[in-house]
Every structure is written in C-alpha cells, then in structure tokens.
C-alpha positions as CSV (number, residue, x, y, z in Angstrom):
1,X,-1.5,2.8,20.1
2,X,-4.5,2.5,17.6
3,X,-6.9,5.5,16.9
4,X,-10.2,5.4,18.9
5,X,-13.0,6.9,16.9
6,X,-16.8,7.0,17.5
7,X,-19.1,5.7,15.6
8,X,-23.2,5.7,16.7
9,X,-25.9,3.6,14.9
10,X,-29.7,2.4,15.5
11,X,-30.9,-0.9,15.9
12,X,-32.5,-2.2,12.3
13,X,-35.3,-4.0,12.9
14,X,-36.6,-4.5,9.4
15,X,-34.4,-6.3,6.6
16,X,-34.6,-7.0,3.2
17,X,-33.6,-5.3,-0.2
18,X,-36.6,-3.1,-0.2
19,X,-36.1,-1.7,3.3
20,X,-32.3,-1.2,2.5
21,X,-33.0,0.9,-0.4
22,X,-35.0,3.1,2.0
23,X,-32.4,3.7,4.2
24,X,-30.0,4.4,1.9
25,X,-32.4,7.0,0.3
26,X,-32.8,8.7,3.8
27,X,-28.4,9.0,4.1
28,X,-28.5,5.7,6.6
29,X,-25.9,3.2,5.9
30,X,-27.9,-0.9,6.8
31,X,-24.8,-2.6,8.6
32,X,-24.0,-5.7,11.0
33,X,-22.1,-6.0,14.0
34,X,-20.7,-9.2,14.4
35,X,-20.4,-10.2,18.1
36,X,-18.0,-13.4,18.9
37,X,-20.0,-16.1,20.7
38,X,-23.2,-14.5,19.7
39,X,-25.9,-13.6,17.4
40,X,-25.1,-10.6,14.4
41,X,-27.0,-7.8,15.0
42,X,-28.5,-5.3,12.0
43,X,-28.0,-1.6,12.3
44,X,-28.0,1.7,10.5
45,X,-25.8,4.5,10.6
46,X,-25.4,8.3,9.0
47,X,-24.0,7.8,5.7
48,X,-21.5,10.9,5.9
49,X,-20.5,9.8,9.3
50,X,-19.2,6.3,7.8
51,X,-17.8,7.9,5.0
52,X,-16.1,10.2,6.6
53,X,-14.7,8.0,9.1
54,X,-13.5,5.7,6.0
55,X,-12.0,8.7,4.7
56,X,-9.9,9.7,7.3
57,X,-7.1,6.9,6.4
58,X,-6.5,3.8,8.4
59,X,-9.8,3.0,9.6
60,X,-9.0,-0.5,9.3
61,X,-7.2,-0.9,12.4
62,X,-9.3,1.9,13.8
63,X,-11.0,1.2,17.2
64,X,-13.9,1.9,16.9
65,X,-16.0,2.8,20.0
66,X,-19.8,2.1,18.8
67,X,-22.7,3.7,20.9
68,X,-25.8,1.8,19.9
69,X,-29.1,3.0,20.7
70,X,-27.9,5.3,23.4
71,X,-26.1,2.0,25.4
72,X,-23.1,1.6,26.7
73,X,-19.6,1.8,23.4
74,X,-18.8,-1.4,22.5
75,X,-14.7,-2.0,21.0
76,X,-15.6,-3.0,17.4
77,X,-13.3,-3.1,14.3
78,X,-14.3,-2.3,10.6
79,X,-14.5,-5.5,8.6
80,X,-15.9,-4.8,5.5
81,X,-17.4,-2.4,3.5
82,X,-19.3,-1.9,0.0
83,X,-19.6,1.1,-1.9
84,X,-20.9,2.5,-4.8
85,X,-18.2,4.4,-6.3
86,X,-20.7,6.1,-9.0
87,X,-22.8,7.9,-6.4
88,X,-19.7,8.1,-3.9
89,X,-22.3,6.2,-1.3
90,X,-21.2,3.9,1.0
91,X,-24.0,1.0,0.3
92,X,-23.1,-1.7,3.6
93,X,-21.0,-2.0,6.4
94,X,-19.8,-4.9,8.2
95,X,-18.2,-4.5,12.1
96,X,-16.3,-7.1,14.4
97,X,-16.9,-6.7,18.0
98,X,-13.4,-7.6,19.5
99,X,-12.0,-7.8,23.1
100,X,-9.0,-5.2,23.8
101,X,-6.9,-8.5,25.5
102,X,-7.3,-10.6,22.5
103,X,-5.0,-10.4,20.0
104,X,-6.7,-9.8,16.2
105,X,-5.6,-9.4,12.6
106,X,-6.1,-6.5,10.6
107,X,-5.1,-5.2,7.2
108,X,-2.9,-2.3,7.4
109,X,-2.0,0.4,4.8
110,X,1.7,0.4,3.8
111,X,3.1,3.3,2.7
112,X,6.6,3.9,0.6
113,X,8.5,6.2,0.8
114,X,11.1,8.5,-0.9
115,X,12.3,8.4,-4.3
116,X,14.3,5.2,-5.4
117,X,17.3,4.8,-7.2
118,X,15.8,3.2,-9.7
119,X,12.9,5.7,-10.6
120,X,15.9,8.1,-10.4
121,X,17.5,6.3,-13.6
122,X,14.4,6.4,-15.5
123,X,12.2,3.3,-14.0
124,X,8.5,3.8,-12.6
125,X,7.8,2.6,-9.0
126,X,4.7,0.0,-9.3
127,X,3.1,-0.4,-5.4
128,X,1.0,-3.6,-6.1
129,X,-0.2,-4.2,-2.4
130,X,-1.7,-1.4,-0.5
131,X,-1.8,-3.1,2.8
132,X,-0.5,-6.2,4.7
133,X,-1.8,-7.9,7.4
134,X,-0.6,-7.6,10.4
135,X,-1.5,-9.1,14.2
136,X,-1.8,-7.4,17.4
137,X,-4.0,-6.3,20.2
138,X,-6.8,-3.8,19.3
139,X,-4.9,-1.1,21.0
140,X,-1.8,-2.1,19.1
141,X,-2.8,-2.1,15.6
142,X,-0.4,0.4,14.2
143,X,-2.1,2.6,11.4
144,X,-0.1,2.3,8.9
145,X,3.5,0.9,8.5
146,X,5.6,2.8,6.0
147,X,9.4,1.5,3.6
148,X,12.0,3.9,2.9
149,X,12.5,2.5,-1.0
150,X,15.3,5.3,-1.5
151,X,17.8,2.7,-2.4
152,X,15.8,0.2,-4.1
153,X,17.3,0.1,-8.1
154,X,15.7,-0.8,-11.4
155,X,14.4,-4.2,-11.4
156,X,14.4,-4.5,-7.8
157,X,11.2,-5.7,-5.4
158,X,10.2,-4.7,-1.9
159,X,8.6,-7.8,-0.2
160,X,6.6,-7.9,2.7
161,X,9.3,-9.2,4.7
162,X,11.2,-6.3,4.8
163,X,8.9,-4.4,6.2
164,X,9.9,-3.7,10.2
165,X,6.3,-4.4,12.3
166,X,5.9,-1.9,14.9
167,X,6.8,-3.1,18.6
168,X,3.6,-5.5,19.8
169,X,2.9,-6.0,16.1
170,X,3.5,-9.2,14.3
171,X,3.5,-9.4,10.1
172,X,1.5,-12.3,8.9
173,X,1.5,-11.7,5.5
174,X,3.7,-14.3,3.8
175,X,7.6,-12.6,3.5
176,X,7.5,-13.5,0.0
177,X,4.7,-11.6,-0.8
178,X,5.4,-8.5,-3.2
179,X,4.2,-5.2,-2.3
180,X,6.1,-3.2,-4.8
181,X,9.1,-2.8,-7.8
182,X,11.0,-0.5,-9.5
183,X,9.9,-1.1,-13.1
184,X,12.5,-1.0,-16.0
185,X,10.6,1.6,-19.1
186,X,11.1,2.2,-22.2
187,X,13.4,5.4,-21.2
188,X,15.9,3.2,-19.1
189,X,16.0,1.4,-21.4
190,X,17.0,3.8,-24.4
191,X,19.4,5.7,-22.1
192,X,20.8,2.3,-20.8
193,X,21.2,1.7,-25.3
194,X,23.0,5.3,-25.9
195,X,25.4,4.9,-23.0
196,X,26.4,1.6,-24.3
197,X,26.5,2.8,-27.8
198,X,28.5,6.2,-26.3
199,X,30.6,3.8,-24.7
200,X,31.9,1.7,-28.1
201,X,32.1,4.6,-30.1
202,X,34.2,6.1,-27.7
203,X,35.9,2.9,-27.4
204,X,36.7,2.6,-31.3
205,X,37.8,6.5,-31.5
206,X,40.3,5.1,-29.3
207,X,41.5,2.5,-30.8
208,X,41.8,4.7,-34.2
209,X,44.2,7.4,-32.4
210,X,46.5,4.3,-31.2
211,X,46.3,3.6,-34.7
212,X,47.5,6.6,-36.7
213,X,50.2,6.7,-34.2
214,X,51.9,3.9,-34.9
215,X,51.5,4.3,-38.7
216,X,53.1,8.2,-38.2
217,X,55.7,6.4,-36.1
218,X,56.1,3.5,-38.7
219,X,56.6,6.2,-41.7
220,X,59.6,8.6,-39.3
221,X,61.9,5.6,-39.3
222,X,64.8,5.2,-41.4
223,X,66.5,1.9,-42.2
224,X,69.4,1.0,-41.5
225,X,72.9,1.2,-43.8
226,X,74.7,-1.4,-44.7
C-alpha cells in the first residue's frame, strides 16, 4: 500500500512572474492542483515542507493528502516539479487530484541491488533509468521496486522486463527498455589480455617439455646390429 503523507497549502489568488518571485522570497512554493473534469487551481506551500517531502524518497507514488485552506484533504499525486539546484529551492510544483478507485500511472524509483558478477571481474555497473512506470490504484503504487543484479556478468543488461511488479501493479514501461549494464573497463579488459597471454605462454612451456623429451629419448637409443 502507498505512503500517505500530508501536505497543506493556501489558495494563490495573484499570478504572474512578479508575484511568484515574492513568494518564493517569503519560503512559499506557487503550485497547481490539477483537478480531473475541472478547472486548475493556484496555490502556495512552505518551501521546506515540499522539499522535505521530495526528500523523503518515493514521493512520486506518494499519496498525498492535501488540506487546502483549512477544507476538507483531497487524494492528490505529485506530478511535477522544478527546482533550482544552485539555491537548493524548490521553484514550482505541479499536483494531480486523483480518485483512490481509478487506476493511474506513476513513475517509480527502481532500485538494484547487490554486487554483480560482472563488476566482480573488473566491469562498472551503469544504472541508466532511475524509475519505470508503473500502473495501479493510488493505494497500490508500490514505492519503489528493486533487481537483485548479483548474477548479471560483463556485458550483460537488465531490462525493464525483468523487473517483477508488485501484486496490483502493472509495468508499462516498454520490456525492452534498458534500465542498467555491467560495463566492460579498461581493467577487464587488461586482466581478460594477461590471462590469455598466461594462458599461451603456459601453453608453449608445455609444448617445449614434450619437446626435450623426445629429443633426450631420441639421443638413449641405440641402433640396431646387423
């Protein structure tokens, strides 16, 4: 079942870059709530609050119980957001009002882990999605969905369709989609080099011994009288 977090914000009655600016100088986040059917509506939050909420981890399939002006919570998703990664600010926020028996889609961290085989050989594991998106009711958005890549070798790729989707939880990210690898470096690729080279020479001290032996053996024997 999804985290439920709280979230309270003010009615923002005045819009425009100017009056933004103000806010954000007095720690208030501007924001809109979009409501399904109906007309956006323009708010403003605490600034810490928001970021602290973002924070947290998983806030993206959060529910998100939002108190506005004192009325009764409303079940509202984080959409979007936009900060401003100088001043560590969070500059906008965008929320979905959602119904808890209507499935939605969501972006969903994905976490890997262990150590794989192939970083254990000398390769680097590369994660190049962070999150997949996944389908569900509110309540069932999981918070993060997580890949044991223990056995995946150099070379190899994780895909988004081998990721398991928690019970009431559907994957629509496309299957082929890449979400990580086990990348050959340099160092694999010099140890790979020296075993190989370790390998022939070993190989050709070999074939020397056999070598010498039949030449001793060749020298021992006598021939024949007539």
């Amino acid at each position: 079942m999804a985290q439920h977090v709280p979230l309270s914000v003010s009615t923002r009655e005045a819009r425009g870059t100017a009056q933004n600016q103000r806010l954000r100088k007095a720690g208030r986040v501007p924001g809109v709530l979009y409501q399904p059917g109906g007309d956006s509506l323009s708010f403003d939050a605490d600034e810490y609050e928001v970021r602290r909420l973002i924070r947290r981890g998983g806030i993206r399939s959060a529910v998100v119980d939002l108190t506005i002006d004192s009325d009764s919570p409303r079940t509202v998703l984080f959409k979007t957001w936009d900060s401003d990664p100088v001043r560590d600010q969070i500059i906008h926020l965008d929320l979905q009002e959602v119904d808890l028996s209507v499935e939605v889609e969501a972006d969903v961290p994905v976490i890997l882990v262990g150590t794989p085989l192939g970083v254990r050989e000398g390769g680097i594991l590369d994660q190049t999605s962070l999150t997949v998106r996944v389908r569900a009711l509110p309540d069932a958005l999981p918070r993060s969905i997580e890949f044991d890549v223990t056995d995946v070798g150099l070379g190899e790729s994780v895909h988004a369709g081998d990721l398991v989707a928690p019970g009431g939880c559907t994957i629509v990210t496309e299957a082929e989609h890449g979400i990580g690898s086990v990348m050959v470096t340099r160092a694999a690729l010099a140890a790979d080099e020296e075993e190989l080279l370790e390998g022939a020479e070993g190989a050709e001290g070999a074939e020397g011994a056999e070598g010498a032996e039949g030449a001793e053996g060749g020298d021992s024997a006598e021939p024949e009288g007539e």
